[in-house]
C-alpha positions as CSV (number, residue, x, y, z in Angstrom):
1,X,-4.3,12.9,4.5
2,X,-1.1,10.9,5.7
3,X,0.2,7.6,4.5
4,X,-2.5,5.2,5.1
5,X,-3.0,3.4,1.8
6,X,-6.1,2.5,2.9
7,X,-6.9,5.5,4.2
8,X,-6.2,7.0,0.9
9,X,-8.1,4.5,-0.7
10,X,-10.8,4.8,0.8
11,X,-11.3,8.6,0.3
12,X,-10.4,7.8,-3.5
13,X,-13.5,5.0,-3.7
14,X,-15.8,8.1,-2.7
15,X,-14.8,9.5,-5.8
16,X,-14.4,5.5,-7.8
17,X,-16.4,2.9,-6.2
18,X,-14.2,0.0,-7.9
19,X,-11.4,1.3,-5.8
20,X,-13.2,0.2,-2.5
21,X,-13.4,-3.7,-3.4
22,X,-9.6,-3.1,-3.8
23,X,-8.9,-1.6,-0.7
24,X,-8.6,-4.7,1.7
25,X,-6.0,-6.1,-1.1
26,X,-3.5,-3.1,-0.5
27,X,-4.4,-2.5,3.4
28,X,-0.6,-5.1,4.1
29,X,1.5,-1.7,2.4
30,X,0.3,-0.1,5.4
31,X,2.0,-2.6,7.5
32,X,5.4,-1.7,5.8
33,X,5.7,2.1,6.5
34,X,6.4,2.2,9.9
35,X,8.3,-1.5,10.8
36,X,10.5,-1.6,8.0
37,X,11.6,2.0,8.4
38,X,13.4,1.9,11.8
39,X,15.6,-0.6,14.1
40,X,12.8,-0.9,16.5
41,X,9.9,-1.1,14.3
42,X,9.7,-4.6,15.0
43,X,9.3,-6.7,18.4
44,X,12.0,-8.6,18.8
45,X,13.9,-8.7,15.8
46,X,15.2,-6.0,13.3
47,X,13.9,-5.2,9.6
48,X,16.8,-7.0,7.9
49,X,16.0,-10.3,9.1
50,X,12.0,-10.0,8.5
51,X,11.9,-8.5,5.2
52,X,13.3,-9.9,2.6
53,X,13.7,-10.0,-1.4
54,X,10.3,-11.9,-1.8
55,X,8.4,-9.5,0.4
56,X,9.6,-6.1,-1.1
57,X,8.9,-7.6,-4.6
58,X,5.0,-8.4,-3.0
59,X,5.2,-5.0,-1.7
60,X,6.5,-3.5,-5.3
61,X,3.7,-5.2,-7.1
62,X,1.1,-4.3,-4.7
63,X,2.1,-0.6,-4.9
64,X,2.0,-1.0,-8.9
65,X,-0.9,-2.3,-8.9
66,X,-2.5,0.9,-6.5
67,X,-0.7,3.4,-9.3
68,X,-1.9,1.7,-12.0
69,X,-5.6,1.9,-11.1
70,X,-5.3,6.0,-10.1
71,X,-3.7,6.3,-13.6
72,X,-6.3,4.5,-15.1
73,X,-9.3,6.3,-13.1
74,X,-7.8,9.7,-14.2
75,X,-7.3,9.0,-17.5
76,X,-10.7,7.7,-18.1
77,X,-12.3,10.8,-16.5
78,X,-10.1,13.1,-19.1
């Protein structure tokens, strides 16, 4: 399936609806898998000097907030 969050997300809404609203809202972890990975991700400038403490924690709650709503969807179809 890869690493597209919304890729993943979008195959998950076929399955939970509610997830699809949410998709759009996650799509910007996409935008850190491949730029803040390696040297020349980036036009112009390098990771270190892009990404920074604020972002990551963005990115951290983002990403929470994607695991939280799986957990919850499988739990409720126990």
């Amino acid at each position: 399936m890869g690493h597209s969050v919304v890729r993943l997300c979008r195959e998950a809404a076929q399955h939970e609806p509610s997830l699809q609203e949410r998709c759009a809202h996650w799509a910007v972890l996409d935008t850190y898998y491949i730029p803040t990975r390696y040297p020349n991700g980036l036009p112009d400038d390098i990771p270190a000097r892009v990404y920074d403490e604020t972002t990551a924690q963005s990115a951290l709650r983002l990403a929470e907030e994607v695991v939280t709503a799986i957990k919850t969807f499988f739990s409720e179809a126990e």
